[in-house]
mmCIF file as Biopython writes it, N, C-alpha, C and O atoms, coordinates in Angstrom:
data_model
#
loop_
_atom_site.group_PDB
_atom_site.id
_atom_site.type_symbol
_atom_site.label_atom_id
_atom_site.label_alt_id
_atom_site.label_comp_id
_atom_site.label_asym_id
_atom_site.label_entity_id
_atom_site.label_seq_id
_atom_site.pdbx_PDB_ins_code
_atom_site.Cartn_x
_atom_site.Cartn_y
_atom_site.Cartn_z
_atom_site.occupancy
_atom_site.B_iso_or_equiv
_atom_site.auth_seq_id
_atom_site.auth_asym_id
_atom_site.pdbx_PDB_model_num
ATOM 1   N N  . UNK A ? 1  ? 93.065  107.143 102.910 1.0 0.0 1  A 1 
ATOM 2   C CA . UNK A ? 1  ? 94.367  107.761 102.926 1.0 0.0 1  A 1 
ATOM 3   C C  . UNK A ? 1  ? 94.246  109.110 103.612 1.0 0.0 1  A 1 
ATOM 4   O O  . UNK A ? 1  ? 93.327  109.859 103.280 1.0 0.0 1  A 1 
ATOM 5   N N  . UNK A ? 2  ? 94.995  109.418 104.418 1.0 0.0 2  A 1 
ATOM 6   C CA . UNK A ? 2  ? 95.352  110.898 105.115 1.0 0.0 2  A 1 
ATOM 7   C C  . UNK A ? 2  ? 96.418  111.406 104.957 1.0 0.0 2  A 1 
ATOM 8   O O  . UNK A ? 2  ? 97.448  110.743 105.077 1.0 0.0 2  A 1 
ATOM 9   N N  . UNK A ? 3  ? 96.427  112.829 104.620 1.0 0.0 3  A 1 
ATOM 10  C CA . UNK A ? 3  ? 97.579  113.465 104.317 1.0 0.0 3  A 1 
ATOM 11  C C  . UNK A ? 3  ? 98.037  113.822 105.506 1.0 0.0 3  A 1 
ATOM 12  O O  . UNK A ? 3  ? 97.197  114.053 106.376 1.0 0.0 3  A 1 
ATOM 13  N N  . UNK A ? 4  ? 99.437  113.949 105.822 1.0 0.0 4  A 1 
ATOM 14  C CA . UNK A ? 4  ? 100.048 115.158 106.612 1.0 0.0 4  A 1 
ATOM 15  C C  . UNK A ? 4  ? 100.966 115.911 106.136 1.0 0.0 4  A 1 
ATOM 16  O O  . UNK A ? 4  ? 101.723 115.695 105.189 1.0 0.0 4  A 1 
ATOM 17  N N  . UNK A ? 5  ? 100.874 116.911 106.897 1.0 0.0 5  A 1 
ATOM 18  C CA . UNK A ? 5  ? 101.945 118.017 106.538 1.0 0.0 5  A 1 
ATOM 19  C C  . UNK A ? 5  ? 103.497 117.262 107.019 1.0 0.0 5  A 1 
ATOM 20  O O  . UNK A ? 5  ? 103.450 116.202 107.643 1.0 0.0 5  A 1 
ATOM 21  N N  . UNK A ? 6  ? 104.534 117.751 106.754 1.0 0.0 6  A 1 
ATOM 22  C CA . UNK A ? 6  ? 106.150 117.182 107.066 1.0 0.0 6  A 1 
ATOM 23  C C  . UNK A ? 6  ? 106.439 116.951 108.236 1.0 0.0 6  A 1 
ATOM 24  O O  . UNK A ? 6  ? 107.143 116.033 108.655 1.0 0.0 6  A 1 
ATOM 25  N N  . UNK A ? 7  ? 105.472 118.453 109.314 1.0 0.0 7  A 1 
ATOM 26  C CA . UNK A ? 7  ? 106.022 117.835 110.750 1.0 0.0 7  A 1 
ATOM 27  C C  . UNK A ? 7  ? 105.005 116.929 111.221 1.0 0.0 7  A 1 
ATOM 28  O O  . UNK A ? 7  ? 105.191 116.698 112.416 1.0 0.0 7  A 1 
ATOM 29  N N  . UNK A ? 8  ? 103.729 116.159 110.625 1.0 0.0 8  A 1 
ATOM 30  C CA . UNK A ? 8  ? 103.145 115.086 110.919 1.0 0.0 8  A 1 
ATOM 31  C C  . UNK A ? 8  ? 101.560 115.890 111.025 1.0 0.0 8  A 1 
ATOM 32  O O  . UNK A ? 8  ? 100.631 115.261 110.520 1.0 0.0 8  A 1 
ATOM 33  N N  . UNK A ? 9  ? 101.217 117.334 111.702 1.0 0.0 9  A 1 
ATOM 34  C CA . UNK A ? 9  ? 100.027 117.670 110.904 1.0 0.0 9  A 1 
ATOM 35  C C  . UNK A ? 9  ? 99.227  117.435 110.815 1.0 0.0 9  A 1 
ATOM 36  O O  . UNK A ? 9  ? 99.765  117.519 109.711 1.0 0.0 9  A 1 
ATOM 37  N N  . UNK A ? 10 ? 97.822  117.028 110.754 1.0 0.0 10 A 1 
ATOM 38  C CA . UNK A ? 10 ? 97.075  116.651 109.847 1.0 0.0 10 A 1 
ATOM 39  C C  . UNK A ? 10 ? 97.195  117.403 108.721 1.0 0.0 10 A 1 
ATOM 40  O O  . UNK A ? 10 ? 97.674  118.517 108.937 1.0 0.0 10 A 1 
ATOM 41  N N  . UNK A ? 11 ? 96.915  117.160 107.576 1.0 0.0 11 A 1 
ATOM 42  C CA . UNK A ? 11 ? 96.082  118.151 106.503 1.0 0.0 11 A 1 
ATOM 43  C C  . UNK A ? 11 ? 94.548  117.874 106.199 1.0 0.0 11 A 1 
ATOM 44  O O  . UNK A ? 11 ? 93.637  118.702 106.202 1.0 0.0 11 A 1 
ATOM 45  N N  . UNK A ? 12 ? 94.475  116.447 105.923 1.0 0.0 12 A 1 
ATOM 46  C CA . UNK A ? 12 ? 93.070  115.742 106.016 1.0 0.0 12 A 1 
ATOM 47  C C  . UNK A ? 12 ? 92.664  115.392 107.044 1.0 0.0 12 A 1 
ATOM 48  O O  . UNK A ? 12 ? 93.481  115.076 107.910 1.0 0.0 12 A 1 
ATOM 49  N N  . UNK A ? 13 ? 91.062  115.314 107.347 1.0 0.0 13 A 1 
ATOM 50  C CA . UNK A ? 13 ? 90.396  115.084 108.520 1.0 0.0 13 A 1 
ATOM 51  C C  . UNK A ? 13 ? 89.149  114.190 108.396 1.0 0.0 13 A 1 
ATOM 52  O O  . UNK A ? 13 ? 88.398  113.753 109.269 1.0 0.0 13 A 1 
ATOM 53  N N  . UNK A ? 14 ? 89.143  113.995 106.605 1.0 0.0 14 A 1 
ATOM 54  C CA . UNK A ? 14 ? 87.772  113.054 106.455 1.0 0.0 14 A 1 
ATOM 55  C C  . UNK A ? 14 ? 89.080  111.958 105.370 1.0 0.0 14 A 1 
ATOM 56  O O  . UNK A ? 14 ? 90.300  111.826 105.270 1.0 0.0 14 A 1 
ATOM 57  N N  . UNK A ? 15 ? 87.467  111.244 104.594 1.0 0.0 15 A 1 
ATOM 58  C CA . UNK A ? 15 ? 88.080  109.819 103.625 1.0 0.0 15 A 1 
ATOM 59  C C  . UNK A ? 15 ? 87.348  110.145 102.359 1.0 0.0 15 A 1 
ATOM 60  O O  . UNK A ? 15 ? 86.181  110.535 102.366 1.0 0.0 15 A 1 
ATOM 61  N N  . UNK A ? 16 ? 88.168  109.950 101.107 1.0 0.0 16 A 1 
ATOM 62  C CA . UNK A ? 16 ? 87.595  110.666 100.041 1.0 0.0 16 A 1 
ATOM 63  C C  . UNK A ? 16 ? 87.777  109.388 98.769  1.0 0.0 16 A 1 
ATOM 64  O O  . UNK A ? 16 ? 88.874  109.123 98.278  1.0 0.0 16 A 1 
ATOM 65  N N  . UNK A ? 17 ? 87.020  108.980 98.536  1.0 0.0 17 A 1 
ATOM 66  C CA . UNK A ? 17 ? 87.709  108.267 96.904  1.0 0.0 17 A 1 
ATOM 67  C C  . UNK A ? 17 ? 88.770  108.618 96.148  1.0 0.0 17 A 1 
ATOM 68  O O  . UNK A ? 17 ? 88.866  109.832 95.967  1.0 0.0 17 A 1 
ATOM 69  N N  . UNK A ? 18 ? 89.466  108.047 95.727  1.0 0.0 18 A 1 
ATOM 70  C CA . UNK A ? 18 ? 90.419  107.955 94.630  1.0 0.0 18 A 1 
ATOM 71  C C  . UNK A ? 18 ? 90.765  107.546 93.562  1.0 0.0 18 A 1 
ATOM 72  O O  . UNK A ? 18 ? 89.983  106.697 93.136  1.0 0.0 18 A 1 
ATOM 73  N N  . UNK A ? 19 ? 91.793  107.809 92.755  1.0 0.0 19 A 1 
ATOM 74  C CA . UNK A ? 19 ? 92.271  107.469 91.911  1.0 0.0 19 A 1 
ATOM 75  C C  . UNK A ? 19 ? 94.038  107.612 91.889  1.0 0.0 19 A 1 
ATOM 76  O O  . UNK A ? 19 ? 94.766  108.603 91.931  1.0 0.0 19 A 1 
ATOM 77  N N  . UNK A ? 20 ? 94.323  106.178 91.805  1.0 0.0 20 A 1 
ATOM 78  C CA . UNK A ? 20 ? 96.132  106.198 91.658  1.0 0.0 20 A 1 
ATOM 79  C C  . UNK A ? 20 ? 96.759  106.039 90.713  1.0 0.0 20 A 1 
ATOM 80  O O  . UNK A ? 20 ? 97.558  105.112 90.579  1.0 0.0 20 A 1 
ATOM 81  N N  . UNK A ? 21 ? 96.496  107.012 89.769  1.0 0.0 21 A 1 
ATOM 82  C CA . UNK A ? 21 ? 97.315  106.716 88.109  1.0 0.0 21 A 1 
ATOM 83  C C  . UNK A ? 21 ? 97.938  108.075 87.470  1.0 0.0 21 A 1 
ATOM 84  O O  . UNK A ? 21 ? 97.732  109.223 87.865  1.0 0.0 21 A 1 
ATOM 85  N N  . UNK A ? 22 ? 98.738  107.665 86.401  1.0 0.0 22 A 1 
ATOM 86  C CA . UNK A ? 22 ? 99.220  109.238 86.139  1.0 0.0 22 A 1 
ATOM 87  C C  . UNK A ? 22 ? 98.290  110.098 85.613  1.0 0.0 22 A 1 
ATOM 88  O O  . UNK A ? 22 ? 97.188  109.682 85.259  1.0 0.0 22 A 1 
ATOM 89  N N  . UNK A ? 23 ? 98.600  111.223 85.524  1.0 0.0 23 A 1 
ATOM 90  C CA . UNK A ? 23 ? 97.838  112.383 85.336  1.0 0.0 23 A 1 
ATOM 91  C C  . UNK A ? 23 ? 97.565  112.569 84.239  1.0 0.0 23 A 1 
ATOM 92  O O  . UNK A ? 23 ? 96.681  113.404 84.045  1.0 0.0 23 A 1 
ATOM 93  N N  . UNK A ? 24 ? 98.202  111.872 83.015  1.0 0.0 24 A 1 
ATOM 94  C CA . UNK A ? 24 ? 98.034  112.091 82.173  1.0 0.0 24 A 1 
ATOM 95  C C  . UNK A ? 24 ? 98.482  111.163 81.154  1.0 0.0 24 A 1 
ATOM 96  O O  . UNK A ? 24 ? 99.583  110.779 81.548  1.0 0.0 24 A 1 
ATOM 97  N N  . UNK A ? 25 ? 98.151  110.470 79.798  1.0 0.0 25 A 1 
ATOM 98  C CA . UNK A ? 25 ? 98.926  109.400 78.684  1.0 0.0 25 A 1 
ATOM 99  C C  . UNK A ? 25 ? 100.306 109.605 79.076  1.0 0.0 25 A 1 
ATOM 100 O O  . UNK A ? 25 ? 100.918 108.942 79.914  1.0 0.0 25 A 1 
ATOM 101 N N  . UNK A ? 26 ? 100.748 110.598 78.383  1.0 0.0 26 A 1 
ATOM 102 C CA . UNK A ? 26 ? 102.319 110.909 78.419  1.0 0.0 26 A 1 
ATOM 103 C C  . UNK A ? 26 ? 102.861 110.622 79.532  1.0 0.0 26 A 1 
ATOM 104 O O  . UNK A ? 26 ? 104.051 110.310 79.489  1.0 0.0 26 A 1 
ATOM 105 N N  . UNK A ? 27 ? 102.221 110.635 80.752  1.0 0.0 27 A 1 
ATOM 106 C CA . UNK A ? 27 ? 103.380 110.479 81.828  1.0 0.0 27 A 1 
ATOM 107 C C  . UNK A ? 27 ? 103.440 108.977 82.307  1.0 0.0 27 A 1 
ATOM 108 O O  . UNK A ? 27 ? 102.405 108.335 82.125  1.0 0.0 27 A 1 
ATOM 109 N N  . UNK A ? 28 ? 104.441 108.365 82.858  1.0 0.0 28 A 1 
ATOM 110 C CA . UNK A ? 28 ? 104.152 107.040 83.967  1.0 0.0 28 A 1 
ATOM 111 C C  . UNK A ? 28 ? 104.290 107.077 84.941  1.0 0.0 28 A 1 
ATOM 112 O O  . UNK A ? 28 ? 104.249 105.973 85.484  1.0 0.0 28 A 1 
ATOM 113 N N  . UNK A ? 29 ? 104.537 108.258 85.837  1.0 0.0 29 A 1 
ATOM 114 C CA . UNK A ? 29 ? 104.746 108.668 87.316  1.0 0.0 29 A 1 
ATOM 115 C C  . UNK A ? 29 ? 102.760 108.662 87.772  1.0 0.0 29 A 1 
ATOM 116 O O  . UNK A ? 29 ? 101.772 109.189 87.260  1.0 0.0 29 A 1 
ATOM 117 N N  . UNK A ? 30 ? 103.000 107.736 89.007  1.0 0.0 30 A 1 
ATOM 118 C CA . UNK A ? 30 ? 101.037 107.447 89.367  1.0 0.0 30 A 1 
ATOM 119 C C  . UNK A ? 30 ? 101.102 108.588 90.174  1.0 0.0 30 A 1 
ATOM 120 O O  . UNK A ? 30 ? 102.154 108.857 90.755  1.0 0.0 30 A 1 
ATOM 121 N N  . UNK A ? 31 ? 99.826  109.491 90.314  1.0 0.0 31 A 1 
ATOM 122 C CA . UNK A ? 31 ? 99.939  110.510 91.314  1.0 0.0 31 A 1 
ATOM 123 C C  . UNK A ? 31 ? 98.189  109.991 91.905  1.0 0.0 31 A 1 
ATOM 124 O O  . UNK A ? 31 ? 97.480  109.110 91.419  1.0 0.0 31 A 1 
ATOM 125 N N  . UNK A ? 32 ? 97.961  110.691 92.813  1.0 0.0 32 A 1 
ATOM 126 C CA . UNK A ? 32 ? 96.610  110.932 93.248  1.0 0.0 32 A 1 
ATOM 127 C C  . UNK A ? 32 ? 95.951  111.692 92.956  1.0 0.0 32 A 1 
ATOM 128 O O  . UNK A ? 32 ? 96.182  112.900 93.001  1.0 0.0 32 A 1 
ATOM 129 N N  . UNK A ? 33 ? 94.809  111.073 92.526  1.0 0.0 33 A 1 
ATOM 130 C CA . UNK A ? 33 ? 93.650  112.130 91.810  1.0 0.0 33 A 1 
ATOM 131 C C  . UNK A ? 33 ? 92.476  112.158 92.364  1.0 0.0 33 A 1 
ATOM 132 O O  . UNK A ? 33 ? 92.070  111.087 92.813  1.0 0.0 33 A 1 
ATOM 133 N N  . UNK A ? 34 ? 91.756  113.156 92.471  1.0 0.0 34 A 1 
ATOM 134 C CA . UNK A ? 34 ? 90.244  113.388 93.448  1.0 0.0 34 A 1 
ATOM 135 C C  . UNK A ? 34 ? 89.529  114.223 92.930  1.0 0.0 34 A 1 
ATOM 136 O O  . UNK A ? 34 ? 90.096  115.211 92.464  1.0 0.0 34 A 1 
ATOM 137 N N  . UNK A ? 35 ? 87.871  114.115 92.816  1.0 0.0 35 A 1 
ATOM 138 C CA . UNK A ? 35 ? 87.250  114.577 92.279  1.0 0.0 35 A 1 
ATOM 139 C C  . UNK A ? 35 ? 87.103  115.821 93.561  1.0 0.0 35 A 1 
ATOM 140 O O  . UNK A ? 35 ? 87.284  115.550 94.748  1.0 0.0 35 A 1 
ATOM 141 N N  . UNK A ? 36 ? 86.755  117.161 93.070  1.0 0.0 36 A 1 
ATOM 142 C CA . UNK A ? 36 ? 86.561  117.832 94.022  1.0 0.0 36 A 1 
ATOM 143 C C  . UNK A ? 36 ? 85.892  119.432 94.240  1.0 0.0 36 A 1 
ATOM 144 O O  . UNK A ? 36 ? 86.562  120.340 93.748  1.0 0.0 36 A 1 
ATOM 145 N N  . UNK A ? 37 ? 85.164  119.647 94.644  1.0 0.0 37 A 1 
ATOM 146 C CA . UNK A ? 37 ? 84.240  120.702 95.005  1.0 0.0 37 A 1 
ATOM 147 C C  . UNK A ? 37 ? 84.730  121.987 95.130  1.0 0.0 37 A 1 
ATOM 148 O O  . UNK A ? 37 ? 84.813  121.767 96.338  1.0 0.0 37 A 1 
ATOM 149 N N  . UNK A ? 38 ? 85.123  123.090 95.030  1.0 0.0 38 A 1 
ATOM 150 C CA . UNK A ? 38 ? 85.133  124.355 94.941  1.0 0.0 38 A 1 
ATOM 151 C C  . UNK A ? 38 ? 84.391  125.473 94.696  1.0 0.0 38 A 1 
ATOM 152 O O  . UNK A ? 38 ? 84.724  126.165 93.734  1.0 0.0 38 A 1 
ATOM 153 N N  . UNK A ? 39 ? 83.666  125.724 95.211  1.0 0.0 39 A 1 
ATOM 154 C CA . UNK A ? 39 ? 82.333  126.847 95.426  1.0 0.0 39 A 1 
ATOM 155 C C  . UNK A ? 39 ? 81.327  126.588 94.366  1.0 0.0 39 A 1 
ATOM 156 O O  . UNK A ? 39 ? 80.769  127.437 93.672  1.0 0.0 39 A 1 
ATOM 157 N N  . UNK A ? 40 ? 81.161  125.208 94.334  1.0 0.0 40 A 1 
ATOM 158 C CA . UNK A ? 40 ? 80.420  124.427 93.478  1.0 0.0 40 A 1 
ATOM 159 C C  . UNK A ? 40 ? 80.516  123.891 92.269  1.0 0.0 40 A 1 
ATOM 160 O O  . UNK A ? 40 ? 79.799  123.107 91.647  1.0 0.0 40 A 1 
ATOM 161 N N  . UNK A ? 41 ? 82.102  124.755 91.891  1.0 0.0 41 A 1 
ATOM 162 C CA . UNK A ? 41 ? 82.411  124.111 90.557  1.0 0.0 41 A 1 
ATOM 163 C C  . UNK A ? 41 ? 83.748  122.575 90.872  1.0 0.0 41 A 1 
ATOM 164 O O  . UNK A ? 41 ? 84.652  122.235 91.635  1.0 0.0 41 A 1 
ATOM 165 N N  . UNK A ? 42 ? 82.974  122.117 89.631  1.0 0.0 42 A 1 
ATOM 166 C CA . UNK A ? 42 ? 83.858  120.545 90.033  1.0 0.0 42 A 1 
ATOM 167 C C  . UNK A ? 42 ? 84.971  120.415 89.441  1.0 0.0 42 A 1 
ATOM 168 O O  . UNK A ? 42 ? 84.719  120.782 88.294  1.0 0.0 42 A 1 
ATOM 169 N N  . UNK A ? 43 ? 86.037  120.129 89.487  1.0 0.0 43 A 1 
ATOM 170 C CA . UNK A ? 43 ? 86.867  119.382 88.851  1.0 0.0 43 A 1 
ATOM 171 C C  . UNK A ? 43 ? 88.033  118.355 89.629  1.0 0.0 43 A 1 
ATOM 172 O O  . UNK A ? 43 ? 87.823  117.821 90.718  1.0 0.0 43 A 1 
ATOM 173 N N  . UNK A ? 44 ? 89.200  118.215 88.892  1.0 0.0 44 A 1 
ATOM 174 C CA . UNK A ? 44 ? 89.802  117.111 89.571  1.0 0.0 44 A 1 
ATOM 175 C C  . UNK A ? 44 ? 91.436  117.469 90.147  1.0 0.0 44 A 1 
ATOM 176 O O  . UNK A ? 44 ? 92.387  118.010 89.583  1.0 0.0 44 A 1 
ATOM 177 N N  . UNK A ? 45 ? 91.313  117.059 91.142  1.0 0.0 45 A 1 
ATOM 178 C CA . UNK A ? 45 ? 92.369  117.646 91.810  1.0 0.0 45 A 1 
ATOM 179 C C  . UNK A ? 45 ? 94.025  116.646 91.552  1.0 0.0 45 A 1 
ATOM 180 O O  . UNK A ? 45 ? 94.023  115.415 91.523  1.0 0.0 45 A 1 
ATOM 181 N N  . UNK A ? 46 ? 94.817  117.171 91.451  1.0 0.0 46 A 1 
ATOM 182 C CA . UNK A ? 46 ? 96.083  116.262 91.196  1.0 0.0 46 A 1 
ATOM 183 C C  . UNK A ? 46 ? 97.331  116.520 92.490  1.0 0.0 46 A 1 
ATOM 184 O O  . UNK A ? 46 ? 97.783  117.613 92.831  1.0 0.0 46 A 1 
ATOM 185 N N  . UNK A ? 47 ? 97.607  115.498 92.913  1.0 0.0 47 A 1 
ATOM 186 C CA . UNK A ? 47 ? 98.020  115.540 94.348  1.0 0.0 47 A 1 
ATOM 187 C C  . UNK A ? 47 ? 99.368  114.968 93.899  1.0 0.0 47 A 1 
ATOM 188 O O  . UNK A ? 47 ? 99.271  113.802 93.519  1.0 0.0 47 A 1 
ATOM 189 N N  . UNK A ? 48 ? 100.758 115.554 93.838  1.0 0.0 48 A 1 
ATOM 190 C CA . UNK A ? 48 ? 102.119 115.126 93.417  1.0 0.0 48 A 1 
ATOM 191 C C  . UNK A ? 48 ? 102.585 113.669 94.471  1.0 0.0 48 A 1 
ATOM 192 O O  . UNK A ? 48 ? 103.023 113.892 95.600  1.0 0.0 48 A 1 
ATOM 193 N N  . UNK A ? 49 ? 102.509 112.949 94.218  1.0 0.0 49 A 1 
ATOM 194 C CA . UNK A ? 49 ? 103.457 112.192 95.139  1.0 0.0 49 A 1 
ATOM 195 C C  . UNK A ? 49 ? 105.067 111.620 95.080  1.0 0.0 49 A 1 
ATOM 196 O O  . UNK A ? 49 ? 105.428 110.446 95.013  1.0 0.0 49 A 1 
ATOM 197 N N  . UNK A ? 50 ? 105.839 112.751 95.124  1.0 0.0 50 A 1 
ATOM 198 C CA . UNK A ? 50 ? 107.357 112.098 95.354  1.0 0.0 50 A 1 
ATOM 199 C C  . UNK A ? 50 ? 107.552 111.939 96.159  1.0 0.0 50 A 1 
ATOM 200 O O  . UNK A ? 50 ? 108.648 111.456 96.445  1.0 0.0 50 A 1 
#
């Protein structure tokens, strides 16, 4: 999957694993989820998709 920005963009430039489910029990809206690196600390990134 590759993101773009609205006027078409890239935002992404590589391919990353995923996950397509909600973010959380409570919700049923599926969003995208990615594990992900930040100056070495890990956690998981939540990507809105409306």
């Amino acid at each position: 999957m590759s993101f773009q920005f609205s006027d078409g963009e890239a935002f992404t430039t590589s391919a990353a694993s995923y996950m397509y489910r909600p973010a959380t029990p409570y919700e049923t809206t599926p969003r995208v989820m990615l594990d992900v690196a930040i100056e070495g600390i890990h956690t998981e990134a939540i990507i809105h998709t409306y």
